[in-house]
LUMLUM-610774 format. One record per residue (C-alpha): residue number from 1; chain; residue in one letter; x, z, y. Coordinates in nm, 2 decimals. Example, Ala and Ser with C-alpha at 12.3 -4.5 7.8 and 13.67 -1.06 7.14 Angstrom:
BEGIN
n | chain | res | u | w | v
1 | A | A | 1.23 | 0.78 | -0.45
2 | A | S | 1.37 | 0.71 | -0.11
//
This chain:
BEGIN
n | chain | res | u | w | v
1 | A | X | 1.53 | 0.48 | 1.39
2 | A | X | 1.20 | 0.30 | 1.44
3 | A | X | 1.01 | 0.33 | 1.74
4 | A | X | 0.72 | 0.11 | 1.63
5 | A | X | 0.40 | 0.31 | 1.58
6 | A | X | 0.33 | 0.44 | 1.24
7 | A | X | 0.09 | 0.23 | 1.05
8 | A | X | -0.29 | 0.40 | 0.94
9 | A | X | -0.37 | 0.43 | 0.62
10 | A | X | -0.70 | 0.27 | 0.73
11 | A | X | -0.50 | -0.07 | 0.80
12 | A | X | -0.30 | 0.01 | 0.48
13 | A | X | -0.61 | 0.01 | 0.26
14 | A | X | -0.78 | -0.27 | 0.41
15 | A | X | -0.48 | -0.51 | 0.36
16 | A | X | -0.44 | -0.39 | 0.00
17 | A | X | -0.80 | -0.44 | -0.06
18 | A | X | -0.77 | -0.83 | 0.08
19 | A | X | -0.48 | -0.84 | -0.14
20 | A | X | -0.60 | -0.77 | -0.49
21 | A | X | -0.92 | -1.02 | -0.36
22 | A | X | -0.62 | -1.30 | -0.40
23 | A | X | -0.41 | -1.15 | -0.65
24 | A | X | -0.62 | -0.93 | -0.92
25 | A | X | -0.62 | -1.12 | -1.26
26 | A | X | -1.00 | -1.06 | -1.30
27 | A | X | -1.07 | -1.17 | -0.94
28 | A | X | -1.19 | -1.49 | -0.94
29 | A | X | -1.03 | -1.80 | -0.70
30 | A | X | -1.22 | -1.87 | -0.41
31 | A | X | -1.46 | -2.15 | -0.45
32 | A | X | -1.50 | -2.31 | -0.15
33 | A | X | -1.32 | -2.43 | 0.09
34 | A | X | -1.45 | -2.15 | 0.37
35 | A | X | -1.35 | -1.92 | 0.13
36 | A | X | -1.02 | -1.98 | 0.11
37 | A | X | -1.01 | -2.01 | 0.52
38 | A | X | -1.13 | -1.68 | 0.55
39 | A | X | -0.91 | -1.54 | 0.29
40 | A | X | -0.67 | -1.70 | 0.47
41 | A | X | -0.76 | -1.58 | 0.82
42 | A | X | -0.85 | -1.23 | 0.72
43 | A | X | -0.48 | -1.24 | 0.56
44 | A | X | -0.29 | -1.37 | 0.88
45 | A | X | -0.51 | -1.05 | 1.05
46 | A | X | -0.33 | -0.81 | 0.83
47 | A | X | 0.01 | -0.98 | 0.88
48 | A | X | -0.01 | -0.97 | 1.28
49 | A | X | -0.11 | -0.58 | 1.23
50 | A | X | 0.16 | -0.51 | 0.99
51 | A | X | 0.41 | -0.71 | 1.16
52 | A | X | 0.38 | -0.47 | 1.45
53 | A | X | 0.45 | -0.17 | 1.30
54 | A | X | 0.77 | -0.31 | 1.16
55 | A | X | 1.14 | -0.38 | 1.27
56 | A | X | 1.13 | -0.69 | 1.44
57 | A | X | 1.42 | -0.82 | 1.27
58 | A | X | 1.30 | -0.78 | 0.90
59 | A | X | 1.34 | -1.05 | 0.67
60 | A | X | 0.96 | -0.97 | 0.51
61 | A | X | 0.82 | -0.93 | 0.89
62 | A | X | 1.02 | -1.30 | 0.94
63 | A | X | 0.89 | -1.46 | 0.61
64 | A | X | 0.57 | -1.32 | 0.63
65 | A | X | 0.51 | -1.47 | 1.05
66 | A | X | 0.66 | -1.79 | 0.91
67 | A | X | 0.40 | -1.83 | 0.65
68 | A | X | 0.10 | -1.68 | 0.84
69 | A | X | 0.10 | -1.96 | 1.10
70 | A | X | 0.14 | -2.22 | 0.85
71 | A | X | -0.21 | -2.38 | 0.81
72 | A | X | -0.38 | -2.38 | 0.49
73 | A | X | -0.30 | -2.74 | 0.34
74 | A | X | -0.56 | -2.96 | 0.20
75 | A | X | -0.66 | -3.02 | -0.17
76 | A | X | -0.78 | -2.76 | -0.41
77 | A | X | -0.48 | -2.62 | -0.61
78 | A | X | -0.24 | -2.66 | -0.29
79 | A | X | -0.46 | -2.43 | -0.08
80 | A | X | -0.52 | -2.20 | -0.32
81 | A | X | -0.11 | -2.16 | -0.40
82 | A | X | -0.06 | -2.09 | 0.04
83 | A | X | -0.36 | -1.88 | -0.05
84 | A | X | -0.15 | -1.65 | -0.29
85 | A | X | 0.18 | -1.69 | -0.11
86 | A | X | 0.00 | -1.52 | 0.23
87 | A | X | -0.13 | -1.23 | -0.01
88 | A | X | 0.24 | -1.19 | -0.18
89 | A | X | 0.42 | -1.15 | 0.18
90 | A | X | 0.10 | -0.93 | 0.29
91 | A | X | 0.17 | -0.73 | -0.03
92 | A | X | 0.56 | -0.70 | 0.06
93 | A | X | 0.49 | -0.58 | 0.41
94 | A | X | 0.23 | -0.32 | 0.28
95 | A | X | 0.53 | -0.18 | 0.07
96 | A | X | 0.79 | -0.19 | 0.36
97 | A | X | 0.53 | 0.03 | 0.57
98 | A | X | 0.47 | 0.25 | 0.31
99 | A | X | 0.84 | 0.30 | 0.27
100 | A | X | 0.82 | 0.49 | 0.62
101 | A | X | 0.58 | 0.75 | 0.49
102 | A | X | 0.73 | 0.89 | 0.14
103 | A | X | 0.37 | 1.07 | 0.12
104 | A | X | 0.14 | 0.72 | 0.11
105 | A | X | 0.01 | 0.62 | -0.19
106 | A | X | -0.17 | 0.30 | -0.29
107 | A | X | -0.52 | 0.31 | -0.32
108 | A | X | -0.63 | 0.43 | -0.62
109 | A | X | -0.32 | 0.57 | -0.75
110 | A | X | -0.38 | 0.92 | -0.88
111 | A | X | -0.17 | 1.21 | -0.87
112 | A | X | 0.10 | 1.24 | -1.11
113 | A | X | 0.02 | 1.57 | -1.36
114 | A | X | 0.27 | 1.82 | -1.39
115 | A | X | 0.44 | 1.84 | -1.70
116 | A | X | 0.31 | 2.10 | -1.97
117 | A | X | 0.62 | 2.30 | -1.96
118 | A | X | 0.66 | 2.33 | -1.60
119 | A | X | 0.29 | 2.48 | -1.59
120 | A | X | 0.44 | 2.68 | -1.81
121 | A | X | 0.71 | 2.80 | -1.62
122 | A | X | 0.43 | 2.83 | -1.31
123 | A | X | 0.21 | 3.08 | -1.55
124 | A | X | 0.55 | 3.29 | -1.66
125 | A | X | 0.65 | 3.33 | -1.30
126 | A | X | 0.30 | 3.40 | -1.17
127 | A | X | 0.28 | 3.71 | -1.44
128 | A | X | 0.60 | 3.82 | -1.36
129 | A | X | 0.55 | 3.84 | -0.97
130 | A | X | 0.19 | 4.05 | -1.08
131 | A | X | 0.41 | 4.27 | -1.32
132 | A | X | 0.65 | 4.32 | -0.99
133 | A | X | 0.33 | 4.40 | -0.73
134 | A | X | 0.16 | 4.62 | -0.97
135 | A | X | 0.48 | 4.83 | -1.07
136 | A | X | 0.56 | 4.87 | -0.69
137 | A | X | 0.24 | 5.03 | -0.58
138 | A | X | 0.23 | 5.40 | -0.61
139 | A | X | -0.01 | 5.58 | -0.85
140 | A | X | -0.24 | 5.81 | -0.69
//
């Protein structure tokens, strides 16, 4: 058992949302190279946060400090690899604190619908416990 403080879904979002900046196929690579520091910066953020809320001796929590305080190496493609590796280990501590809440779900993700014959079955049940209640109250 854990005793690190649960994660909010607040910190949860935000990290996701700086990771699909780096990692979305239609999102474009950073430009500059500012905008690759910030990235950067904005992604060690979310690694310190997550890192917290983790065991201490996890092997994402360990990969993911390890790479975080790495600085971002010079030359275009170069940075912009460090770039993707800091939002990969970001992305694999997001999943190992949503594995301690069974009820999170990314952002974006919609509810699953129920299956047409299990609404079924809901329906047939719901009419039989009507046909129940309104045999069991006397007629006056």
């Amino acid at each position: 058992m854990s005793l690190a403080p649960p994660v909010s879904r607040d910190l949860l979002t935000a990290a996701a949302e700086t990771v699909a900046l780096v990692l979305e196929e239609n999102s474009p690579l950073p430009e500059t190279s500012d905008d690759v520091e910030t990235l950067a910066a904005r992604l060690r953020g979310h690694i310190s946060q997550l890192a917290v809320a983790l065991p201490a001796g996890d092997s994402a929590v360990t990969r993911a400090r390890k790479l975080g305080s790495t600085a971002v190496p010079d030359g275009y493609v170069s940075s912009r690899v460090h770039l993707v590796r800091l939002a990969e280990v970001t992305q694999s501590l997001i999943a190992a604190a949503r594995g301690r809440d069974p009820f999170e779900r990314l952002p974006g993700q919609r509810l699953r619908r129920p299956s047409r014959d299990s609404v079924r079955v809901l329906v047939f049940v719901l009419a039989l416990v009507t046909l129940v209640v309104a045999a069991s109250v006397p007629r006056t």
